[in-house]
C-alpha positions as CSV (number, residue, x, y, z in Angstrom):
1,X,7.8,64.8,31.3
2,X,4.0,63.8,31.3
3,X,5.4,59.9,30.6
4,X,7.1,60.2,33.7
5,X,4.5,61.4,36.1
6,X,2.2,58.3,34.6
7,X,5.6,55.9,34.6
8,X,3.3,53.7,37.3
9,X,0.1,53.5,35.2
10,X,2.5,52.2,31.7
11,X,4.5,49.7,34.8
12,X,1.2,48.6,35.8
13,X,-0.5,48.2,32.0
14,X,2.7,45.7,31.7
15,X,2.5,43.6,34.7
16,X,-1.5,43.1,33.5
17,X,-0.2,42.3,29.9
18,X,-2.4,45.0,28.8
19,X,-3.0,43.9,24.7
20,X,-2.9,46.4,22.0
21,X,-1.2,49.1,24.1
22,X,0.0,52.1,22.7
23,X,1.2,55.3,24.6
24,X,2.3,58.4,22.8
25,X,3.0,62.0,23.6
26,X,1.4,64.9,21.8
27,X,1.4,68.4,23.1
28,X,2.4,68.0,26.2
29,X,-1.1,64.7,26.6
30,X,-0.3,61.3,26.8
31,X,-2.1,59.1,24.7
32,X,-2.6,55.9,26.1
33,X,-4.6,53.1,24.4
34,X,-5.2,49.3,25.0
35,X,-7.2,46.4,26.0
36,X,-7.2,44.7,29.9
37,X,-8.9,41.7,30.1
38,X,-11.7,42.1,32.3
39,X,-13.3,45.0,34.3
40,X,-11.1,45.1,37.3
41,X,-8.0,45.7,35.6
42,X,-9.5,48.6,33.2
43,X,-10.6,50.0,37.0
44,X,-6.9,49.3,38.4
45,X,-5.7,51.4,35.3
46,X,-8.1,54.2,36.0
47,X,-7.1,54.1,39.3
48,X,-3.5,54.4,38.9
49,X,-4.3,57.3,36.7
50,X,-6.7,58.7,39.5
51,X,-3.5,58.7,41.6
52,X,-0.7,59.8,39.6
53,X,-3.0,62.9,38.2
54,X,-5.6,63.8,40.0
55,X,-9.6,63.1,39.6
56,X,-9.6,64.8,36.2
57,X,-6.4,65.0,34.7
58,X,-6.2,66.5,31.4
59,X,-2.4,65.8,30.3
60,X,-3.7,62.1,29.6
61,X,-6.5,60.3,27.2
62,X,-6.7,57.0,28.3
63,X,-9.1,54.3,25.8
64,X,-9.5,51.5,27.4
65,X,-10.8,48.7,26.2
66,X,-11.9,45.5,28.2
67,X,-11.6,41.7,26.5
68,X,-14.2,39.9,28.1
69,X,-17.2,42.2,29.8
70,X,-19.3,39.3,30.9
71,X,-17.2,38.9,34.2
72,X,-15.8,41.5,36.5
73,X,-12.8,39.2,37.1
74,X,-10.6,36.1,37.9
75,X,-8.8,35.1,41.1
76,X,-7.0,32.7,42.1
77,X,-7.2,31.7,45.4
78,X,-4.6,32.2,47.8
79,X,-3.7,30.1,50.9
80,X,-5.9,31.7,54.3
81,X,-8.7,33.2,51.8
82,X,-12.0,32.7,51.9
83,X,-15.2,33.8,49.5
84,X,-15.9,36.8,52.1
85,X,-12.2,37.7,52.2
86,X,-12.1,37.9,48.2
87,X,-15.8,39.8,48.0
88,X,-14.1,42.5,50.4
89,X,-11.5,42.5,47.9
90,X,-13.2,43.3,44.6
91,X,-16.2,44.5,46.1
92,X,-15.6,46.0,49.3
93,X,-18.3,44.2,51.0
94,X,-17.4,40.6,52.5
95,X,-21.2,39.8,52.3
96,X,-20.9,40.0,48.8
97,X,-19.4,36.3,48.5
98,X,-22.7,35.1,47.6
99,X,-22.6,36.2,44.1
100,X,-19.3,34.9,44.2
101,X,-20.7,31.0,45.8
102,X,-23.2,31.3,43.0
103,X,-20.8,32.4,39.9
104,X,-18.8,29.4,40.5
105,X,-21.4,26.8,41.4
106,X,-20.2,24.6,39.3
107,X,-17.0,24.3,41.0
108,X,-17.5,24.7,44.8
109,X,-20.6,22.8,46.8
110,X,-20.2,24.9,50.1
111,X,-19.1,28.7,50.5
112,X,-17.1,27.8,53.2
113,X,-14.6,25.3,51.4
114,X,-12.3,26.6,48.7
115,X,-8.7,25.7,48.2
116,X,-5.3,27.1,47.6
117,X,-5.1,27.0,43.2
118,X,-8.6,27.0,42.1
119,X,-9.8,29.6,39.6
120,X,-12.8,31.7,40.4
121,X,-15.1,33.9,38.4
122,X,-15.9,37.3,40.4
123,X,-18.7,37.9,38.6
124,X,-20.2,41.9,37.5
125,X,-23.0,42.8,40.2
């Protein structure tokens, strides 16, 4: 019954290939362990917890780990985006893309030119 109510949070820990996962059920807790690979997805996970059982649920431990801390996250950008678009994104502040502009430096010369394809570090603030 408790895999059920968190049946979104195990979906989404597959669609993030979530390494090293593990859920079981004990007395009526889930047990869910594993390791995203950045920041933002350990904060998409808490979130879909968050959601599915309230602020402080207490019919789940969740352990996650994150694979790489030195960056918040990775994105690919997307036809029509633009650094302030992304920076509301992870951030939820568009005047953020500076951090963004300087984290990738080495691979755009102007914040307003970025193109469909590239990779771009979001980096922790």
């Amino acid at each position: 019954m408790v895999r059920a109510k968190y049946a979104s949070v195990l979906e989404l820990g597959e669609k993030l290939n979530i390494q090293n996962g593990d859920v079981k059920e004990e007395n009526g807790v889930l047990h869910v362990t594993g390791t995203a690979a950045n920041q933002y997805e350990k904060n998409l996970l808490w979130d879909a917890i968050k959601e599915a059982g309230g602020e402080s649920p207490g019919d789940i431990m969740a352990n996650i780990e994150v694979a790489d801390d030195s960056i918040y996250a990775r994105h690919t950008v997307a036809g029509g985006e633009s650094l302030s678009k992304i920076a509301k994104h992870y951030y939820k502040d568009p005047m953020k893309y500076t951090a963004i502009f300087e984290a990738n430096r080495g691979l755009l010369d102007n914040p307003d030119v970025i193109h469909p394809g590239q990779e771009l570090v979001i980096p922790n603030l």
